[in-house]
VMD Tcl script that draws the C-alpha trace (Angstrom):
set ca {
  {28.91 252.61 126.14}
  {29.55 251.56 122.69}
  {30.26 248.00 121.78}
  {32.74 247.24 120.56}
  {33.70 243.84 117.88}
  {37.47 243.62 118.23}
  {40.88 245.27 117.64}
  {40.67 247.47 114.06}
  {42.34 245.59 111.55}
  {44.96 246.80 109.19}
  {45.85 245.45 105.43}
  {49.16 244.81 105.12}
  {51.15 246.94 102.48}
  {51.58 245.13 99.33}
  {55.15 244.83 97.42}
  {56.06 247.56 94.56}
  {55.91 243.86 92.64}
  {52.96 242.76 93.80}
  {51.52 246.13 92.75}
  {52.79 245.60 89.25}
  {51.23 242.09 88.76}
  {48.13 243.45 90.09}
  {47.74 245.81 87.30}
  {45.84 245.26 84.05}
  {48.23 244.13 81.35}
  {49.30 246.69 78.88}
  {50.99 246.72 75.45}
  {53.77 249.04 74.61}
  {54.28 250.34 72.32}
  {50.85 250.53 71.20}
  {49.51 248.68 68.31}
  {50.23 251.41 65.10}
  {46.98 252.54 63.31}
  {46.88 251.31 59.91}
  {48.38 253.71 57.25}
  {44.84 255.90 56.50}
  {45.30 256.69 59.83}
  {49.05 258.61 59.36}
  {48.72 262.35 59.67}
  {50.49 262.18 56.94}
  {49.42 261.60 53.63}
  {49.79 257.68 53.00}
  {52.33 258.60 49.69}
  {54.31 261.14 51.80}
  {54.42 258.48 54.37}
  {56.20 256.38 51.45}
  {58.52 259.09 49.94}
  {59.93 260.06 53.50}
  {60.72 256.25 54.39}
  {62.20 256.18 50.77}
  {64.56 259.03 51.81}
  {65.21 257.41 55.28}
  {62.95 258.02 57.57}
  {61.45 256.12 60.15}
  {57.82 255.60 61.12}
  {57.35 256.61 64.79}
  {53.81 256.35 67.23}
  {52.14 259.74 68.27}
  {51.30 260.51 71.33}
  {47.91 259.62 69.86}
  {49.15 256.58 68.61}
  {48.90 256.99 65.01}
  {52.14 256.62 62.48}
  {53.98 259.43 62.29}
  {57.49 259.86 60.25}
  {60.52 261.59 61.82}
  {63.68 261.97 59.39}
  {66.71 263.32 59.78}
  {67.17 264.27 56.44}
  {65.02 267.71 57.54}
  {63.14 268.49 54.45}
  {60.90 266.95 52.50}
  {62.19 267.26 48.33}
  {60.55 267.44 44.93}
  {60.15 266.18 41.70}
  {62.11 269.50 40.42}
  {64.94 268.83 42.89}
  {65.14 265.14 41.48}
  {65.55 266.13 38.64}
  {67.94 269.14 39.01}
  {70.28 266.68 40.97}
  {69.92 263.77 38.54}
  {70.60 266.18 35.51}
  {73.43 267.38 37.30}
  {75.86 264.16 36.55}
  {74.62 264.17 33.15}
  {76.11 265.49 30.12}
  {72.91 265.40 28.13}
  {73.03 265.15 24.28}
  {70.88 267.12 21.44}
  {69.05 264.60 19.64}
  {71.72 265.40 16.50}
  {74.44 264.48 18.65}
  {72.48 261.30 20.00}
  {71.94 260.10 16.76}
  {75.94 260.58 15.92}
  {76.64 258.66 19.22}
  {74.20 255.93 18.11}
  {76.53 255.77 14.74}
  {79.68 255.50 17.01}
  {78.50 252.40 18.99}
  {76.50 253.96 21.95}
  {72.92 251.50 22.42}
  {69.91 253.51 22.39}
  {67.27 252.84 24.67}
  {63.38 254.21 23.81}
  {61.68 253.76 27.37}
  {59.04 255.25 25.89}
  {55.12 253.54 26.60}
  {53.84 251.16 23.78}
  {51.02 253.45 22.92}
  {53.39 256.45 21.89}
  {55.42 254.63 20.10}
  {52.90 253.37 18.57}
  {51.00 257.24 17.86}
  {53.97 258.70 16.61}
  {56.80 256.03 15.37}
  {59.91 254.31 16.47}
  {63.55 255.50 16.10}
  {65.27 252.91 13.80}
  {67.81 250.70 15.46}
  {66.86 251.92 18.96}
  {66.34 249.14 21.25}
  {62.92 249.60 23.17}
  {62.88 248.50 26.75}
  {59.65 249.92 28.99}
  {60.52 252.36 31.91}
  {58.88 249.98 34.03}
  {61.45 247.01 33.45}
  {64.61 249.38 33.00}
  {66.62 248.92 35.76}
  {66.34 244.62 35.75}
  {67.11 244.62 32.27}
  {70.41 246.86 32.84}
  {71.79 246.41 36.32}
  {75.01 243.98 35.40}
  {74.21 241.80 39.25}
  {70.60 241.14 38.21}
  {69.49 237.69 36.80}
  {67.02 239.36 34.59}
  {69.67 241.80 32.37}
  {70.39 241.92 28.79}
  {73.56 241.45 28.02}
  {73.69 244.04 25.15}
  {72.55 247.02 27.55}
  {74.06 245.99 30.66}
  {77.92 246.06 29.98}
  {79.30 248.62 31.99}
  {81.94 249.65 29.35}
  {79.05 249.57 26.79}
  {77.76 253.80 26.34}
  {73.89 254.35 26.53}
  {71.48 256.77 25.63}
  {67.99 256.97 27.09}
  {65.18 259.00 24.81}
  {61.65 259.47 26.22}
  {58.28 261.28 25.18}
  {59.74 265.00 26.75}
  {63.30 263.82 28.24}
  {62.32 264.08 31.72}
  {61.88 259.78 32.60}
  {64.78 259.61 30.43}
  {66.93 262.04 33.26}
  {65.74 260.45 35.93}
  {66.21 256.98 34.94}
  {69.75 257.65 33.48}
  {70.97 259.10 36.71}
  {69.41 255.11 38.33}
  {71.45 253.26 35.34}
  {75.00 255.38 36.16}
  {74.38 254.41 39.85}
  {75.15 250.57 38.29}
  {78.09 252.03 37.29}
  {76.81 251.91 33.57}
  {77.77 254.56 31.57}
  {74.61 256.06 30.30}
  {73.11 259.48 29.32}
  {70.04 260.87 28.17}
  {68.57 263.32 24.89}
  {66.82 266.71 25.41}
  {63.61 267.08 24.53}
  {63.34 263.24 23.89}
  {61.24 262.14 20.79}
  {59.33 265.11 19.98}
  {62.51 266.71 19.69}
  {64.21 264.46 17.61}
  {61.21 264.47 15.25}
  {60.87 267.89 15.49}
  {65.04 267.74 14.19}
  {63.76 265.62 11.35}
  {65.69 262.53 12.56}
  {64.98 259.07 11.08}
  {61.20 257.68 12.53}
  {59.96 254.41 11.68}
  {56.39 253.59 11.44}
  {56.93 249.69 11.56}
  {58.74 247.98 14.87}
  {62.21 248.19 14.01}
  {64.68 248.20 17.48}
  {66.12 245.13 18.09}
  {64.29 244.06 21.39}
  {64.88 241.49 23.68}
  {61.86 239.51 23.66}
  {61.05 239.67 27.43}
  {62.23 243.48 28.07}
  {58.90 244.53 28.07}
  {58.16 242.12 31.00}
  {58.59 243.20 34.45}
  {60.47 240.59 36.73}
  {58.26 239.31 39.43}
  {59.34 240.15 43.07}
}
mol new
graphics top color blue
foreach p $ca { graphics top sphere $p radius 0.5 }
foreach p [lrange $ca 0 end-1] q [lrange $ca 1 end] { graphics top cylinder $p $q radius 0.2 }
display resetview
């Protein structure tokens, strides 16, 4: 006869709560891997959220960008859209505009103008500090080149910046333009080049504001 060393005893059956608080903490969403780990490439990471879309987590748990926009675009369609609202001028016709009042603008790098010349009376402001020195709401504008009744022309190296960055400045509701074929066409049209620094520029357009 087998012994026996009391009545079989039972655990009771814990809560669906009490389950809950018995398991291990857990964070959700996970923590997002930093941006090397996007399968993505980190600068198509930053173009998509510059056209609006999100970052999301992977099943994995690495960034991932979803957009409703649908397609990624290109530097060609950039420009094909921002030359689209332009009515571009020959450099002949920019210089006649530049007679009649319109300001304009070499955004061209220091070291070009200074290999092949400056445009007299042009007024040289660096791509990089364009849009605070034009944009009529910013604290940092010139008065001279951000009056929105006041025409502009852009000329570059090529006159592709100078497309792209016009179609920014008419955004501001600025009314601004740009020249085909940018400098080396309007030398190549054996328009007035300066070899001595002759635009009339603002003494801080060079300088990027601080943000």
């Amino acid at each position: 006869m087998l012994a026996t060393t009391g009545a079989p005893r039972f655990r009771k059956p814990r809560s669906p709560s009490a389950r809950r608080r018995a398991l291990p903490a857990r964070r959700w969403p996970p923590p997002p891997r930093p941006i090397w780990a996007c399968p993505l490439a980190a600068g198509e990471c930053v173009a998509m959220a510059w056209r609006g879309a999100r970052p999301a987590l992977g099943s994995s748990g690495a960034l991932v960008m979803s957009s409703s926009a649908g397609k990624l675009t290109s530097v060609e369609d950039l420009l094909r859209e921002a030359r689209a609202g332009l009515t571009r001028l020959s450099p002949a016709a920019a210089e006649e505009a530049q007679r009649r009042g319109a300001v304009l603008i070499d955004i061209r790098a220091d070291d070009h103008r200074r290999r092949d010349g400056q445009i007299p009376q042009a007024v040289h402001v660096p791509r990089n500090g364009l849009e605070w020195r034009c944009d009529p709401s910013s604290p940092h504008r010139v008065e001279a080149i951000s009056r929105r009744d006041q025409p502009l022309v852009l000329i570059c190296d090529e006159g592709y910046q100078s497309s792209l960055a016009a179609a920014t400045l008419n955004r501001f509701g600025l009314q601004c333009t740009d020249v085909v074929g940018g400098f080396q066409a309007w030398r190549a049209a054996g328009l007035p080049v300066a070899t001595s620094r002759t635009g009339a520029v603002p003494p801080d357009a060079g300088r990027t504001p601080d943000r």
